[in-house]
C-alpha positions in Angstrom: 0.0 0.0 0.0 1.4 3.3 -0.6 2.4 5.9 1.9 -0.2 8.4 2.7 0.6 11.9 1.6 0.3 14.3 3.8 0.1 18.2 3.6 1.1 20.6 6.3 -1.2 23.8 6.6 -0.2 26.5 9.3 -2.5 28.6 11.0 -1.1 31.4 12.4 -3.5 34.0 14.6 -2.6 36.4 17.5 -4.5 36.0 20.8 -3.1 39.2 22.6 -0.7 41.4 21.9 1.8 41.2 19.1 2.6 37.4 20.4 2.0 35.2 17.4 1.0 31.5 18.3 1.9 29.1 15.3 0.1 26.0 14.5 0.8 23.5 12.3 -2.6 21.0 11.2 -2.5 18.1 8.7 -4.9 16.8 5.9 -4.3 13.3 4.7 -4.8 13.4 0.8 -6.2 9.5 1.1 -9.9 10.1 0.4 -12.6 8.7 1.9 -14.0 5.9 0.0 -17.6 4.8 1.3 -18.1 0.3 0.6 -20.9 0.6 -2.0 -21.7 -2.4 -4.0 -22.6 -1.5 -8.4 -26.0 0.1 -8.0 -27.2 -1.4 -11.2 -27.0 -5.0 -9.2 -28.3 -3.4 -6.2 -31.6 -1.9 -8.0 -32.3 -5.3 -9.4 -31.9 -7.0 -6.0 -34.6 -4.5 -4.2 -36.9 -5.4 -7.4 -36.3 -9.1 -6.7 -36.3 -8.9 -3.1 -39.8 -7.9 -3.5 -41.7 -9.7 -6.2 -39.5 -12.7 -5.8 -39.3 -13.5 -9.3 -37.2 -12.8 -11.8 -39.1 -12.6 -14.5 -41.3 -10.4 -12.4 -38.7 -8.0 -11.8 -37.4 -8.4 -16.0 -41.0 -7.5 -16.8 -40.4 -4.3 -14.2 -37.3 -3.1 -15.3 -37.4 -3.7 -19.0 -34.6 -6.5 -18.9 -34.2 -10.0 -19.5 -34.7 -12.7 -17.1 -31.0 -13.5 -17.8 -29.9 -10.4 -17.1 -31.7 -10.2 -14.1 -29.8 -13.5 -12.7 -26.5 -12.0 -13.8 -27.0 -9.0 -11.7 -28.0 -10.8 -8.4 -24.9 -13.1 -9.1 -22.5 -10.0 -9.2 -23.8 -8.8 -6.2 -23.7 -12.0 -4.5 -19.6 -11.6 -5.2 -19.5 -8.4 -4.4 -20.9 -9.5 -0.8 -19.3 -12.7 -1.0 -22.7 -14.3 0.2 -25.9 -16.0 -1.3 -29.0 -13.5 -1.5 -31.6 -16.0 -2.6 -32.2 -19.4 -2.8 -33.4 -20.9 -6.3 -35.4 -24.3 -6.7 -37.4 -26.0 -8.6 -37.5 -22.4 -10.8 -38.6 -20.6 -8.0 -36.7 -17.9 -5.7 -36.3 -17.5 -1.7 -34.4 -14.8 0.1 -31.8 -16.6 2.7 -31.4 -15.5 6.0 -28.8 -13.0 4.9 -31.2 -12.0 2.0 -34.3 -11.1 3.6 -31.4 -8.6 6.7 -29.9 -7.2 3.7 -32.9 -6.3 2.0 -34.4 -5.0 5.3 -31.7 -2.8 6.2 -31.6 -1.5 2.6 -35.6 -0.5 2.6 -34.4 3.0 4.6 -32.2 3.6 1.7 -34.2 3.3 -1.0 -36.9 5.2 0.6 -34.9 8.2 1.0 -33.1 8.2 -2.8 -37.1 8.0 -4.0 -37.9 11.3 -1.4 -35.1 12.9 -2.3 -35.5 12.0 -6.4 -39.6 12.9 -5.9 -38.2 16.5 -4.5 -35.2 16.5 -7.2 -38.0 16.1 -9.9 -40.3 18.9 -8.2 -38.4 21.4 -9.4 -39.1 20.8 -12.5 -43.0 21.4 -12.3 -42.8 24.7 -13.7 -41.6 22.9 -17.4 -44.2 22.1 -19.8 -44.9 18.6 -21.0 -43.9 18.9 -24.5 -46.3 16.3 -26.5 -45.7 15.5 -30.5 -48.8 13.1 -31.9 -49.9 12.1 -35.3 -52.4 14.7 -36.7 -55.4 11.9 -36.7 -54.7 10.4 -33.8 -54.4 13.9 -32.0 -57.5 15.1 -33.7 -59.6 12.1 -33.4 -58.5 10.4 -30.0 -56.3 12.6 -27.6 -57.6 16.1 -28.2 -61.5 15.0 -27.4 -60.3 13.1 -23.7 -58.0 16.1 -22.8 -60.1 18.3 -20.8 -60.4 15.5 -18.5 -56.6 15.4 -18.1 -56.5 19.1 -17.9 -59.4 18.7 -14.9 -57.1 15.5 -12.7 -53.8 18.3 -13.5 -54.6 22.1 -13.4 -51.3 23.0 -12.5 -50.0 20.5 -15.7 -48.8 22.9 -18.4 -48.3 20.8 -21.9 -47.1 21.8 -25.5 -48.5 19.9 -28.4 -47.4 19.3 -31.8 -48.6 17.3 -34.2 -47.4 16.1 -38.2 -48.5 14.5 -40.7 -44.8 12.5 -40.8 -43.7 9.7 -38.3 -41.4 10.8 -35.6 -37.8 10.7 -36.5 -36.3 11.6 -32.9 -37.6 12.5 -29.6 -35.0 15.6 -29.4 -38.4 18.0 -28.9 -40.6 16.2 -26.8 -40.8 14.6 -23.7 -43.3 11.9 -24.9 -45.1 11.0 -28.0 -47.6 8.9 -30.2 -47.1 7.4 -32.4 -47.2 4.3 -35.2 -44.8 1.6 -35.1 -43.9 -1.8 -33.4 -42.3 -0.9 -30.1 -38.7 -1.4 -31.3 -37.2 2.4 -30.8 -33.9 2.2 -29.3 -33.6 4.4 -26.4 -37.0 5.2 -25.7 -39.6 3.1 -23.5 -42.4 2.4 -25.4 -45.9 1.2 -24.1 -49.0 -0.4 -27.0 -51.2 1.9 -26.5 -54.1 1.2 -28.9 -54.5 -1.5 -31.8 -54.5 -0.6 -35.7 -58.3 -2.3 -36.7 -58.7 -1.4 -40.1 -62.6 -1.6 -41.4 -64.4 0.1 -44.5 -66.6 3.4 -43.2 -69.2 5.6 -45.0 -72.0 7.2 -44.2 -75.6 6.1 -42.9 -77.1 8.0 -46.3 -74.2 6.3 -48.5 -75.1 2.6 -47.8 -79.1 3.8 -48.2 -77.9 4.9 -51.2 -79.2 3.1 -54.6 -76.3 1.9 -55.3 -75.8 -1.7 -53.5 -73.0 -1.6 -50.7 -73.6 -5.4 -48.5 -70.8 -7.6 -50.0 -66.9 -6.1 -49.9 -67.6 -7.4 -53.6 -70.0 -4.0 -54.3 -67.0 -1.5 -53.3 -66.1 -1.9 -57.0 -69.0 0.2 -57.6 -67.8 2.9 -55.1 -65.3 5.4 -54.6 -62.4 4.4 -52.1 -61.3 7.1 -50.2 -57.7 6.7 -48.7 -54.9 8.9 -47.5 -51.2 9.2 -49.3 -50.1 8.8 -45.9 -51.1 5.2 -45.9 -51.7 4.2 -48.8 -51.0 0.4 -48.4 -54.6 0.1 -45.8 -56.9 -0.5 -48.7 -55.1 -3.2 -50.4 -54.2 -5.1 -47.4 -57.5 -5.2 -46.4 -59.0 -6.4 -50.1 -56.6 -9.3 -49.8 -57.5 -10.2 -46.2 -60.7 -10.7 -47.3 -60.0 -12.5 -50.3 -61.7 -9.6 -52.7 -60.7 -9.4 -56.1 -61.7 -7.0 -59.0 -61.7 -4.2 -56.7 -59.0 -1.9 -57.5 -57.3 -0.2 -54.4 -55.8 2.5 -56.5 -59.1 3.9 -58.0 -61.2 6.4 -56.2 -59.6 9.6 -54.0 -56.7 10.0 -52.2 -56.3 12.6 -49.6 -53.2 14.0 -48.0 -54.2 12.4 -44.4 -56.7 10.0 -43.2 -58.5 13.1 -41.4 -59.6 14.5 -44.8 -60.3 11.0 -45.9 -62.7 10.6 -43.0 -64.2 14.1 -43.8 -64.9 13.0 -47.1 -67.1 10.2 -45.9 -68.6 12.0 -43.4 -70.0 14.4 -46.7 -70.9 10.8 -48.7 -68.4 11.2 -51.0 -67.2 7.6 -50.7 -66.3 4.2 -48.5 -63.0 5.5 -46.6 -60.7 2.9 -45.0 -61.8 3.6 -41.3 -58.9 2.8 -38.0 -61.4 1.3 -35.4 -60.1 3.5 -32.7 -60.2 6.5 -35.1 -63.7 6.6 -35.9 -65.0 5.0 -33.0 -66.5 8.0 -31.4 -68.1 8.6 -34.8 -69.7 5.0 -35.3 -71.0 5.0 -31.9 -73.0 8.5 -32.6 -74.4 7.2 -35.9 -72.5 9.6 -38.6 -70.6 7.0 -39.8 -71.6 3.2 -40.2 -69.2 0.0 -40.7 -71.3 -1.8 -43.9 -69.3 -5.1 -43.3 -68.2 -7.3 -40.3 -64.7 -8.0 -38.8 -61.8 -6.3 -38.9 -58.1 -6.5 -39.9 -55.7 -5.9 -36.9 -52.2 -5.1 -38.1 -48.9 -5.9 -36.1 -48.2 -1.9 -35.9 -49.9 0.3 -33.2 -49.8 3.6 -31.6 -47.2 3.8 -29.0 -46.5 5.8 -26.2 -43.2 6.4 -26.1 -40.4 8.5 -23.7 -37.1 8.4 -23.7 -35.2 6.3 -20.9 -34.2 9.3 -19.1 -37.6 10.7 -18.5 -38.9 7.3 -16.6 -39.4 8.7 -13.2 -40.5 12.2 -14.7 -43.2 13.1 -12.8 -44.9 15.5 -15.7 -44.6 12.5 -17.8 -45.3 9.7 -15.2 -48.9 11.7 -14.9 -49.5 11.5 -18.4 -48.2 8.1 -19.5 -50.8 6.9 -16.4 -54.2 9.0 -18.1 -53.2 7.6 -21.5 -52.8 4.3 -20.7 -55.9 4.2 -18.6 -57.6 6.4 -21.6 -56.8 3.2 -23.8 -57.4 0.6 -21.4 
């Protein structure tokens, strides 16, 4: 071990008089070094401690159940002691297990106060939301005075566009279309693509026949550039053939594409959760059963760094009950 260094400071200061009293104090330049164990091992052994299951806790923290066991076994090393018994593909805390997880339950409680008061400060920040234009319109915008009613003091910018997200550089969370593979963001399924044909009431009343997906060859389709794939896949899900998905009107966005058959202009490829509101009311009607569910959905999604957020802790718990 090497020698400790040590540095000699004088102090010098006159009691009385002009008799000077000298001194000398020393600082060793060893620095204290507290016994911590990694914290990442030590956050997944609270998690575990608790639900007693690994693939609990890999559920909990995003993680794999694998990488759950290899985190418990580092801080088994670390502590030079087993922390839970496994059998039969079940887990027990030991003895020593169930003391260390006890004495660490005061820790943990005061790094989430002082985290909860570290993330107060930022209450005065608005929630910056980017959404799809439809999905904003149709979905988010109509259940968002009851958000504003829970929060009052919850200040939020929105943006929307047309285009998919590229990064979440400015926002704090978003919506939007995908499969839940972002890197570097959480991402939570927040409501299902269901496509199904929509029109109006006085459309399918309408002289011309509209009660087999065969007789949309004798209508308009109305679909957005945005996606223009929906009324293909569709057609070939249902195994419809001399219907041409090209023909009819195509629309910047699916909002003017389901304004167009509010006016009876034409059948519009409907997103269940889109047009719900509208079915449910009567202005638009679904003229066949079933619909197609595609493997893409609207996410939620944050980046990592904004879990414990409490502006967007708030929101990601309305939305997700919104959708439930």
């Amino acid at each position: 071990m090497p020698p400790v260094r040590q540095t000699r400071i004088v102090r010098a200061w006159a009691p009385s008089g002009n008799r000077y009293i000298v001194n000398p104090v020393y600082f060793s330049s060893t620095p204290f070094r507290m016994k911590l164990p990694p914290l990442n091992p030590l956050r997944v052994f609270e998690s575990a401690s608790h639900t007693l299951s690994f693939t609990q806790t890999a559920r909990e923290l995003h993680v794999t159940t694998g990488a759950v066991s290899r985190q418990i076994r580092v801080l088994e090393e670390f502590l030079g002691m087993r922390l839970f018994e496994r059998a039969s593909g079940e887990v027990r805390l030991t003895p020593a297990g169930r003391e260390y997880r006890d004495d660490l339950s005061g820790a943990f409680e005061r790094i989430s106060q002082a985290t909860t008061k570290a993330l107060s400060r930022n209450r005065d920040q608005p929630l910056h939301v980017w959404c799809q234009m439809t999905f904003a319109m149709r979905w988010l915008l109509p259940r968002m005075a009851e958000f504003h009613a829970r929060h009052p003091d919850r200040d939020a910018v929105f943006t929307t566009s047309l285009k998919q997200l590229d990064n979440l550089s400015d926002a704090d969370v978003a919506i939007c279309i995908g499969y839940g593979d972002w890197p570097g963001v959480i991402a939570h399924r927040l409501v299902d693509i269901e496509l199904l044909p929509v029109c109006s009431p006085a459309l399918l009343a309408g002289p011309v026949p509209l009660r087999v997906p065969a007789d949309l060859a004798r209508h308009t389709l109305l679909q957005s550039a945005a996606r223009p794939d929906y009324w293909g896949r569709w057609l070939a899900a249902h195994g419809v053939d001399g219907v041409d998905p090209a023909h009819g009107l195509t629309f910047e966005n699916v909002t003017l594409a389901y304004q167009a058959a509010l006016q009876g202009m034409g059948v519009a490829m409907g997103q269940y959760a889109l047009v719900a509101d509208d079915l449910a009311a009567g202005r638009l009607v679904a003229p066949f059963e079933g619909r197609l569910v595609l493997d893409s959905a609207f996410y939620l999604v944050y980046p990592e760094r904004l879990r414990n957020d409490a502006h967007v802790c708030d929101f990601r718990d309305w939305v997700m009950a919104q959708a439930a």
